[in-house]
C-alpha positions as protocol buffer text, in pm:
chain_id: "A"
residue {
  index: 1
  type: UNK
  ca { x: 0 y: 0 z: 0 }
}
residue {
  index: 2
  type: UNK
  ca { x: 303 y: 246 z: 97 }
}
residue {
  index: 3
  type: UNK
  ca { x: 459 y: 168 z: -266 }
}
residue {
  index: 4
  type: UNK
  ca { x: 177 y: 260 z: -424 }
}
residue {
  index: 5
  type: UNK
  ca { x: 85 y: 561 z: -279 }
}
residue {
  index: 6
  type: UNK
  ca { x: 476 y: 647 z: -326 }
}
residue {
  index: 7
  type: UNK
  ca { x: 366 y: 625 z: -671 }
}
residue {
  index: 8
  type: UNK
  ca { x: 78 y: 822 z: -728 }
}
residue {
  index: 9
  type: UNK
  ca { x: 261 y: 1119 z: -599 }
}
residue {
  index: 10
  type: UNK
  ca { x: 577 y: 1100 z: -815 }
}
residue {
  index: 11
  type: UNK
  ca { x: 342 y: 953 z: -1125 }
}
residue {
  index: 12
  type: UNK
  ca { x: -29 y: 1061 z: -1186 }
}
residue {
  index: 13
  type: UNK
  ca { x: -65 y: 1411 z: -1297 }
}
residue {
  index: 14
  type: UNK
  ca { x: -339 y: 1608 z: -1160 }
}
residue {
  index: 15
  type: UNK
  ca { x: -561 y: 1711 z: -1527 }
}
residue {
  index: 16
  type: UNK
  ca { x: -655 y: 2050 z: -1371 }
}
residue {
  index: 17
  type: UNK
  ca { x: -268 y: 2207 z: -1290 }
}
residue {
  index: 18
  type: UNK
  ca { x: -116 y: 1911 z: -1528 }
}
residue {
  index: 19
  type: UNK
  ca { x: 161 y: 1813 z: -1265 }
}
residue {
  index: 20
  type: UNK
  ca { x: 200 y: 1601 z: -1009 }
}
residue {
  index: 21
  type: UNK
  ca { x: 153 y: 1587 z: -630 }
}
residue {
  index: 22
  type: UNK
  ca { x: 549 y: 1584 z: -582 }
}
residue {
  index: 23
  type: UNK
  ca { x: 624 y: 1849 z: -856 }
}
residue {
  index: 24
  type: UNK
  ca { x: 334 y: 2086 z: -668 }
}
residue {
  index: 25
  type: UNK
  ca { x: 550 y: 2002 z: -329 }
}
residue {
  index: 26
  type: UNK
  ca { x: 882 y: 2025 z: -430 }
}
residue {
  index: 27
  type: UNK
  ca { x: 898 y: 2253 z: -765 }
}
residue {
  index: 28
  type: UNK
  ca { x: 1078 y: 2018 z: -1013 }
}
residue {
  index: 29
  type: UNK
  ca { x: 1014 y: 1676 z: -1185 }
}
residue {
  index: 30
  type: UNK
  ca { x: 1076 y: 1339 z: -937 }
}
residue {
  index: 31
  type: UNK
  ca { x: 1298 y: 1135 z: -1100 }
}
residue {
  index: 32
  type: UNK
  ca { x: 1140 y: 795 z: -1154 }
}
residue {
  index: 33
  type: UNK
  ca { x: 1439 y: 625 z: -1333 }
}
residue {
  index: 34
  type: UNK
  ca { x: 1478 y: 367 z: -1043 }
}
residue {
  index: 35
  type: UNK
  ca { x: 1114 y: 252 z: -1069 }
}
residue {
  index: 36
  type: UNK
  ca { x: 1102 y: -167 z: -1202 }
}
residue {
  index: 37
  type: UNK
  ca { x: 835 y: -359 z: -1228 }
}
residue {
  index: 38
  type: UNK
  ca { x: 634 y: -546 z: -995 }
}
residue {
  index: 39
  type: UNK
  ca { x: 707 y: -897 z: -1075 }
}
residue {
  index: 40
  type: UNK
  ca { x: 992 y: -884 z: -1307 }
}
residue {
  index: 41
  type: UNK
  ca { x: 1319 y: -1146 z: -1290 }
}
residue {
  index: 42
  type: UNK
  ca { x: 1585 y: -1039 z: -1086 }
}
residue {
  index: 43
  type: UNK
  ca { x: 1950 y: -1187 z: -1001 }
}
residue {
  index: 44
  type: UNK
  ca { x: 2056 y: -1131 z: -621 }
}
residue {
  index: 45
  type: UNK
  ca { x: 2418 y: -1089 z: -562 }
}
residue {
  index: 46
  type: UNK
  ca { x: 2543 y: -1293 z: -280 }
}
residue {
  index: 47
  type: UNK
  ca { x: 2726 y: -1092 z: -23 }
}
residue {
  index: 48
  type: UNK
  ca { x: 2633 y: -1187 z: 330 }
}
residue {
  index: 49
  type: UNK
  ca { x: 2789 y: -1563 z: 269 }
}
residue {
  index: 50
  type: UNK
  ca { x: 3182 y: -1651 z: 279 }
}
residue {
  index: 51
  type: UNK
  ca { x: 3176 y: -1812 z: -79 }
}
residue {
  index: 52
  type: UNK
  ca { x: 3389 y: -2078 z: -210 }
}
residue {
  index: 53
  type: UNK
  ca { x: 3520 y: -2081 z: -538 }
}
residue {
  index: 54
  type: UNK
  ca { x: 3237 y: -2258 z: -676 }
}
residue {
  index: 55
  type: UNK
  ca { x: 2964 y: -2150 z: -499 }
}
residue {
  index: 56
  type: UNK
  ca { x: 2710 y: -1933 z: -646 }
}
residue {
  index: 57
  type: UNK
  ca { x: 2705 y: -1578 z: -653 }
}
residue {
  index: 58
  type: UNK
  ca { x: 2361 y: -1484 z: -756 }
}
residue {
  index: 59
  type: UNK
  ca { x: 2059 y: -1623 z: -637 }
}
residue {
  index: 60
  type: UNK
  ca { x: 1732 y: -1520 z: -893 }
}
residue {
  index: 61
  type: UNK
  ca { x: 1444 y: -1421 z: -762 }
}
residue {
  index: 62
  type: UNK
  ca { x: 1140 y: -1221 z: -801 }
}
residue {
  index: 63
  type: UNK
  ca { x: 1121 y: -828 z: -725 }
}
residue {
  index: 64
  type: UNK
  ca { x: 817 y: -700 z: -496 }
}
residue {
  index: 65
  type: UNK
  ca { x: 838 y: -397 z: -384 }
}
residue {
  index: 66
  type: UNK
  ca { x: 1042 y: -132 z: -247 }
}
residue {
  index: 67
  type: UNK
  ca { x: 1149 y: -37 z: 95 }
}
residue {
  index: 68
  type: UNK
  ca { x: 1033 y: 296 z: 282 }
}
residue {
  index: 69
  type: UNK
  ca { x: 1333 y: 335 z: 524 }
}
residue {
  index: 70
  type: UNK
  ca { x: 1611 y: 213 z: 307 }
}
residue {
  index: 71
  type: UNK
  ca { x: 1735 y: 227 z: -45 }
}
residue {
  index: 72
  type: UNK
  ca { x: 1711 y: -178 z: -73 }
}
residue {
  index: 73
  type: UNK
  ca { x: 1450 y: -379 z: -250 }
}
residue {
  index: 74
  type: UNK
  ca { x: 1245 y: -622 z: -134 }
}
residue {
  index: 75
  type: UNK
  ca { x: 1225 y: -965 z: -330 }
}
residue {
  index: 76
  type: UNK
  ca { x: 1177 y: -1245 z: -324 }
}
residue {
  index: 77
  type: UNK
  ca { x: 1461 y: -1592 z: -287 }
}
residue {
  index: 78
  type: UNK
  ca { x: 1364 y: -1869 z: -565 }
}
residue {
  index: 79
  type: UNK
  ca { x: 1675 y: -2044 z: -422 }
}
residue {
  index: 80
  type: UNK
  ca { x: 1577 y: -1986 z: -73 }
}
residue {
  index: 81
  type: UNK
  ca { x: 1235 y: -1932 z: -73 }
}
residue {
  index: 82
  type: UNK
  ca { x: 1231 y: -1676 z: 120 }
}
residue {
  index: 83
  type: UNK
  ca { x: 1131 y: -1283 z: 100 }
}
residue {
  index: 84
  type: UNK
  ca { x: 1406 y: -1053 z: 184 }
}
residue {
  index: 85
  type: UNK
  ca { x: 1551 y: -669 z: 134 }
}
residue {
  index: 86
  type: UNK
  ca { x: 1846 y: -634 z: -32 }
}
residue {
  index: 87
  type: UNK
  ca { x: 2048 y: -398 z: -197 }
}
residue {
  index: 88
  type: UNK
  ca { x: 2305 y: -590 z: -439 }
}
residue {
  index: 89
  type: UNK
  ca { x: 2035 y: -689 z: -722 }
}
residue {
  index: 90
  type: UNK
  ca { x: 2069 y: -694 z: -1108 }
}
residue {
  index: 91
  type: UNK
  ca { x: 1703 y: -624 z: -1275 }
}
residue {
  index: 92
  type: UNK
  ca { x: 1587 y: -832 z: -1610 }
}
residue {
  index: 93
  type: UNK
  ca { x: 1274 y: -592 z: -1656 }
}
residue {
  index: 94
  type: UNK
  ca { x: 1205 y: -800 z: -1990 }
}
residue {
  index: 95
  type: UNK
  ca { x: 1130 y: -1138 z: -1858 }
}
residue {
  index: 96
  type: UNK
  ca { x: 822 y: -1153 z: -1610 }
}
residue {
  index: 97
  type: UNK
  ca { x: 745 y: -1484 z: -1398 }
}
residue {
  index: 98
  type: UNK
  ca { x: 529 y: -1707 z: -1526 }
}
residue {
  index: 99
  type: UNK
  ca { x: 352 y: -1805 z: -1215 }
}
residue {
  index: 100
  type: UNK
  ca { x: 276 y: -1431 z: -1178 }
}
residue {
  index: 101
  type: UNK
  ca { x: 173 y: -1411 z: -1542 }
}
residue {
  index: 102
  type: UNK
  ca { x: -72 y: -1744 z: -1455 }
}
residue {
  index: 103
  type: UNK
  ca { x: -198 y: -1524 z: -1129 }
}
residue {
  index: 104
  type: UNK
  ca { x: -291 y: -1221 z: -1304 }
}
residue {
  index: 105
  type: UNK
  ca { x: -515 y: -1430 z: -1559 }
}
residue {
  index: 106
  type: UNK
  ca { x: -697 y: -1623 z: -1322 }
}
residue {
  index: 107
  type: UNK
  ca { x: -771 y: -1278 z: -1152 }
}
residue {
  index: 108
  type: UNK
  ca { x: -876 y: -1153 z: -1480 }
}
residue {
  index: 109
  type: UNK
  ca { x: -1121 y: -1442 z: -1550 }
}
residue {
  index: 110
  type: UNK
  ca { x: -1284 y: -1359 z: -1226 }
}
């Protein structure tokens, strides 16, 4: 709910003044070039472990959201399954999940 309210302001213009909430506030543009999408493929780079020298360095996972008091991502561990933050993550914004693409067609049929 946070995220997407962290949205609207930096996103939807207003039709009557034609900015946004954030440009009203602050006097400039927000700059939105960090934003990913919900659901998209991302690689996690492993720093908290000691790592061998064939051990894995990236984990892939799933990307859900974004974190209020930090500049770290939240997503989620395929390898682990687990959701965490971190901050180490490489984003591939062209390949969506396919369970998520499955979930947002049953929603759809509904």
């Amino acid at each position: 709910m946070n995220t997407s309210c962290y949205l609207q302001n930096r996103i939807y213009i207003r039709p009557i003044l034609k900015e946004s909430p954030y440009e009203l506030w602050k006097g400039r543009k927000p700059n939105i070039s960090y934003f990913h999408p919900f659901g998209c493929k991302c690689f996690i780079i492993n720093t908290k472990d000691s790592l061998g020298k064939f051990d894995l360095k990236i984990d892939c996972g799933i990307f859900l959201g974004y974190l209020e008091t930090s500049m770290a991502f939240r997503v989620y561990n395929s390898i682990t399954l687990v959701a965490e933050e971190a901050i180490h993550i490489r984003f591939d914004e062209n390949k969506f999940d396919k369970e998520l693409s499955k979930l947002d067609e049953s929603f759809a049929n509904l």
